[in-house]
C-alpha positions in Angstrom: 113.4 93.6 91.3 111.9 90.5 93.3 109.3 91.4 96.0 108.6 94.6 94.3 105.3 94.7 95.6 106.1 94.7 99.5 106.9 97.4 101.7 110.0 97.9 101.5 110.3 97.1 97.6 107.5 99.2 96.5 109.5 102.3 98.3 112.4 101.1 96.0 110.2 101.0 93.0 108.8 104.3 93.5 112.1 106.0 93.6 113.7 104.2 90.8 110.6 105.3 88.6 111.3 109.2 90.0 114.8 108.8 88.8 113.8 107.5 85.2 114.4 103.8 85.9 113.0 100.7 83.7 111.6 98.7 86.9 110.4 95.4 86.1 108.7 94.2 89.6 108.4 90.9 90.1 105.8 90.0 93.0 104.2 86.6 93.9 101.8 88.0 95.9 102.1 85.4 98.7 98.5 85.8 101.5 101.2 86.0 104.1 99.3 89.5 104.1 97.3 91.3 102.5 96.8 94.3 100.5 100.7 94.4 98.5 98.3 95.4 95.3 97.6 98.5 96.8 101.4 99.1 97.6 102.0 99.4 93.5 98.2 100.5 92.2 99.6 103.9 92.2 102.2 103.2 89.6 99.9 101.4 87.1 100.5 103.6 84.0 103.7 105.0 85.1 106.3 105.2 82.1 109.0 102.5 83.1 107.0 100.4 85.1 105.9 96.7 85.0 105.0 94.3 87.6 105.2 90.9 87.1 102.9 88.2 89.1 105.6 85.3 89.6 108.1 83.6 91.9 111.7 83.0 92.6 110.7 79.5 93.3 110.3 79.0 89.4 113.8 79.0 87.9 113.5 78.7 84.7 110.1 81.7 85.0 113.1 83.9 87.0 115.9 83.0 84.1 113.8 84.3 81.0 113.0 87.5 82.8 116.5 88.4 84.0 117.9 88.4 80.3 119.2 92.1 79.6 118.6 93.5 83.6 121.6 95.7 84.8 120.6 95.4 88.2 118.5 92.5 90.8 117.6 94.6 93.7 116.3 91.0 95.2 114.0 92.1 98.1 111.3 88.8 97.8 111.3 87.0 101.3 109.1 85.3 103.3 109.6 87.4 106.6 107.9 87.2 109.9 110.5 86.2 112.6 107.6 84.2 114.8 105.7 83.2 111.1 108.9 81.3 110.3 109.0 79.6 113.5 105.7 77.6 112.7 106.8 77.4 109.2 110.8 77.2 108.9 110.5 74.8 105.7 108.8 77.6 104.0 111.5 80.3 105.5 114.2 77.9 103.8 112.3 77.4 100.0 111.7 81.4 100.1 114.5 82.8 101.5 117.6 80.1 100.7 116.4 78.2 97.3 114.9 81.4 96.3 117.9 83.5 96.7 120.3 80.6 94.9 117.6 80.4 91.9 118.2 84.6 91.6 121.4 84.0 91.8 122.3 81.3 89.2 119.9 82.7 87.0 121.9 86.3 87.6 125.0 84.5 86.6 123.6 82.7 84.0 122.2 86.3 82.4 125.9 88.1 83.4 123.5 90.9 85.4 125.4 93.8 86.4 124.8 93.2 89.9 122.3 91.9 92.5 121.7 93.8 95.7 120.6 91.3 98.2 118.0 92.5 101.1 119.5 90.8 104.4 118.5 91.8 107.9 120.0 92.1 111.1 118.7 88.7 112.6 121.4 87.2 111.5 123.7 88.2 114.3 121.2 87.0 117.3 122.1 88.3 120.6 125.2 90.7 121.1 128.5 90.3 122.3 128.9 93.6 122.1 126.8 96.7 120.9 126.8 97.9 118.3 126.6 95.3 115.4 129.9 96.0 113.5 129.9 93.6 110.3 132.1 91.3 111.8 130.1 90.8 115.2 129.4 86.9 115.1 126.5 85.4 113.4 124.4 83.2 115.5 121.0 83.5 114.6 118.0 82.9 117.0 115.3 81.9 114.4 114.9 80.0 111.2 113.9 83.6 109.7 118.0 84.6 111.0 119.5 81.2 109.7 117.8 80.9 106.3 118.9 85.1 105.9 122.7 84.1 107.2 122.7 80.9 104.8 121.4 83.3 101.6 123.8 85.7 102.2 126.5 82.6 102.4 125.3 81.8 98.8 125.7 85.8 98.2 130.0 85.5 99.0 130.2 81.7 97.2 128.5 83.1 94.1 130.9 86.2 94.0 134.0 84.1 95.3 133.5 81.4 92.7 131.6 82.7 89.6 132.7 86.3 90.0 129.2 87.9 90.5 128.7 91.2 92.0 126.8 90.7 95.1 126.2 93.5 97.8 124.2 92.2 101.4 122.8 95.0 102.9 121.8 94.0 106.6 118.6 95.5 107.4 118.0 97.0 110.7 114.1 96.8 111.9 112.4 98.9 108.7 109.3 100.7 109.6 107.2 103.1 107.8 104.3 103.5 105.4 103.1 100.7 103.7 104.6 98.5 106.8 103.8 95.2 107.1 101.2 94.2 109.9 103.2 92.0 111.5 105.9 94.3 112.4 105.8 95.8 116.1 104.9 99.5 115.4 102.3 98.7 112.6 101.1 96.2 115.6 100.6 98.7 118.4 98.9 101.3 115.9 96.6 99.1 115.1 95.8 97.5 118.3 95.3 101.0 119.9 92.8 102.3 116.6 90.9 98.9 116.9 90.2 99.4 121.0 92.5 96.4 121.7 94.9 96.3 124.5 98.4 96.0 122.8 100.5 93.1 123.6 104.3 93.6 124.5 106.4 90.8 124.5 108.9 89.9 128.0 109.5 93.2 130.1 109.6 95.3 127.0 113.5 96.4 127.9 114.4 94.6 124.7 115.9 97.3 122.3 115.4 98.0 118.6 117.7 100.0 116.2 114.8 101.7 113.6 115.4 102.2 110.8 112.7 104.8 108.3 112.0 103.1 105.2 113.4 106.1 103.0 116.8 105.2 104.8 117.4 101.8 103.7 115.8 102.7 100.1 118.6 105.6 100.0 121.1 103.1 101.0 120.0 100.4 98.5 120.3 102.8 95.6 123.4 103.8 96.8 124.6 100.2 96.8 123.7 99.5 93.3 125.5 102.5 92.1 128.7 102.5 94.3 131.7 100.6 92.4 133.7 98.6 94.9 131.1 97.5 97.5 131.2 94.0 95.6 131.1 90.8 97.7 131.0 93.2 100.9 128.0 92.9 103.9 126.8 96.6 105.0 124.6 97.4 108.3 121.8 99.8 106.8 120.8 101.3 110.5 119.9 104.4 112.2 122.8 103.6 114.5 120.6 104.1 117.6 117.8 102.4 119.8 115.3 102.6 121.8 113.0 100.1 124.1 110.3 98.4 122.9 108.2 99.6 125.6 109.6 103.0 125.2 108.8 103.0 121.8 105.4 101.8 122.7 105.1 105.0 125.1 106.0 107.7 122.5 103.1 105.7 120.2 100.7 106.5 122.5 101.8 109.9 123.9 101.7 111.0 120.1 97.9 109.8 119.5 96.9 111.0 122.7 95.5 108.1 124.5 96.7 105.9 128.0 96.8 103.1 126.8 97.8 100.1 129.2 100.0 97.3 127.6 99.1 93.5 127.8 102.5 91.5 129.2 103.3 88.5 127.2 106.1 85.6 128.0 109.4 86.3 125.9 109.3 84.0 122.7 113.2 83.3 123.7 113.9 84.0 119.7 114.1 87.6 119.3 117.7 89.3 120.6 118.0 91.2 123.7 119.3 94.4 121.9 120.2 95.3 118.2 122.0 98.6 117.0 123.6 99.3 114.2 127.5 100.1 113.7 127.0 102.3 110.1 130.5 102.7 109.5 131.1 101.2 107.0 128.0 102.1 104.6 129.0 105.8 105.5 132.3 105.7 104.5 131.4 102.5 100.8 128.0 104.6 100.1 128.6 107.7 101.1 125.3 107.1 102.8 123.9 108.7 106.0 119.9 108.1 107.8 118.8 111.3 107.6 115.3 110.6 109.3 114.8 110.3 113.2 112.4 108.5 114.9 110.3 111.6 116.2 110.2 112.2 112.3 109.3 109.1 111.2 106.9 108.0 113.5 104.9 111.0 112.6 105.0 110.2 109.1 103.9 106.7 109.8 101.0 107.8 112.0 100.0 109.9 109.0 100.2 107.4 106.8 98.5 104.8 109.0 95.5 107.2 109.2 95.2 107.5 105.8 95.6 104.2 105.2 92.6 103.1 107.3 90.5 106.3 106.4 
């Protein structure tokens, strides 16, 4: 697994290990933010597990350790929608050469399959809601564009060297272990600080979120499912709420008024995103099974514990 140490892949670690997976993690531990050793520290020792300190960015590193895998659940990114605007050269290295090195060197090593982690940027604003898999792509961001152009390599690599490649399009992950960049990790920790939080435009700006057990569910799923090969699938709760609404229930569950600070619109993040599941029902058999009421209190836990 590449980015086995972030949020999202350390979730997918953790449940591979409770199902009696061999999980090689492969982390490069990149300062975009801190504290991904403590994401894993709790698996130290486990039986099955080994993280690896490298990156995707070193072919021929990536192509000795592939040798023998069954599965890439390839999860390494450099994410940060308004990071990769100051930085879109690095966006393009991570997440497009990176993503072709996995995949050669997958091809190379005849892996069983790679699962590739996309997200929902890569459909920009909507013509219509919800995001069915064949809504247009037109990306807003270099983050969206160097996504859409990895998951291009993703149907070439299938198409011409018959590699089993599944893109699962992420819809806004949140949960423990989320990273501080994100919007709800943001708020949290503006409000525990005694900083003002800052919303972004008017805050009528929708979100489809999406628990973090969810998309780890769903990722599984898509490594196990015969079938789903060369296919894109919308991992999302298949419902939304506003930003500032989400900000609201935040601070009507810690119990504070909390006034929010108004920021212009960064003109790069899309009006509205929801998810059409369809499809990853009816390939996966999968379904969300965790609300937001439910996960926002288990992130609120979390986040307390976290900063205890």
């Amino acid at each position: 697994m590449t980015g086995g140490a972030g949020f999202i892949g350390s979730h997918l670690v953790d449940r591979l290990l409770d199902e009696g997976a061999y999980v090689a993690a492969l982390d490069n531990f990149d300062p975009f933010y801190d504290g991904k050793e403590r994401n894993v520290q709790h698996d130290f020792g486990r039986e099955g597990f080994q993280l690896i300190r490298g990156d995707i960015l070193d072919y021929d590193f990536i192509s000795s350790i592939v040798k023998g895998v069954d599965i890439i659940f390839h999860e390494a990114a450099q994410p940060g929608v308004r990071y990769c605007n100051t930085d879109p050269l690095k966006a393009n290295l991570v997440n497009v050469t990176g993503t072709l090195n996995v995949l050669w060197a997958a091809k190379e090593a005849s892996v069983g399959k790679v699962v590739y982690a996309s997200s929902s940027s890569v459909y920009g604003d909507p013509q219509y809601l919800p995001f069915d898999e064949g809504h247009p792509t037109d990306p807003l961001s270099p983050y969206g564009a160097s996504k859409l152009a990895a998951e291009r390599y993703c149907h070439v690599f299938h198409r011409v060297y018959q590699l089993p490649v599944v893109c699962l399009r992420y819809f806004s992950v949140y949960g423990p272990r989320g990273r501080p960049d994100q919007v709800m990790y943001r708020f949290v920790d503006a409000i525990v600080h005694g900083r003002t939080p800052t919303i972004y435009g008017d805050g009528s700006q929708t979100r489809d979120f999406t628990y973090v057990s969810d998309v780890v569910d769903a990722t599984i799923l898509a490594s196990e499912v015969d079938g789903d090969e060369g296919m894109v699938l919308n991992i999302g709760a298949g419902s939304r709420i506003t930003v500032k609404g989400l900000a609201l229930r935040i601070f009507d569950r810690i119990g504070m008024d909390v006034k929010l600070e108004v920021a212009d619109s960064q003109g790069y993040d899309p009006s509205d995103t929801e998810a059409d599941n369809t499809r990853a029902r009816r390939v996966l058999g999968w379904k969300p099974t965790v609300n937001l009421d439910e996960g926002l209190s288990l992130f609120l836990d979390w986040f307390g514990k976290f900063r205890s």
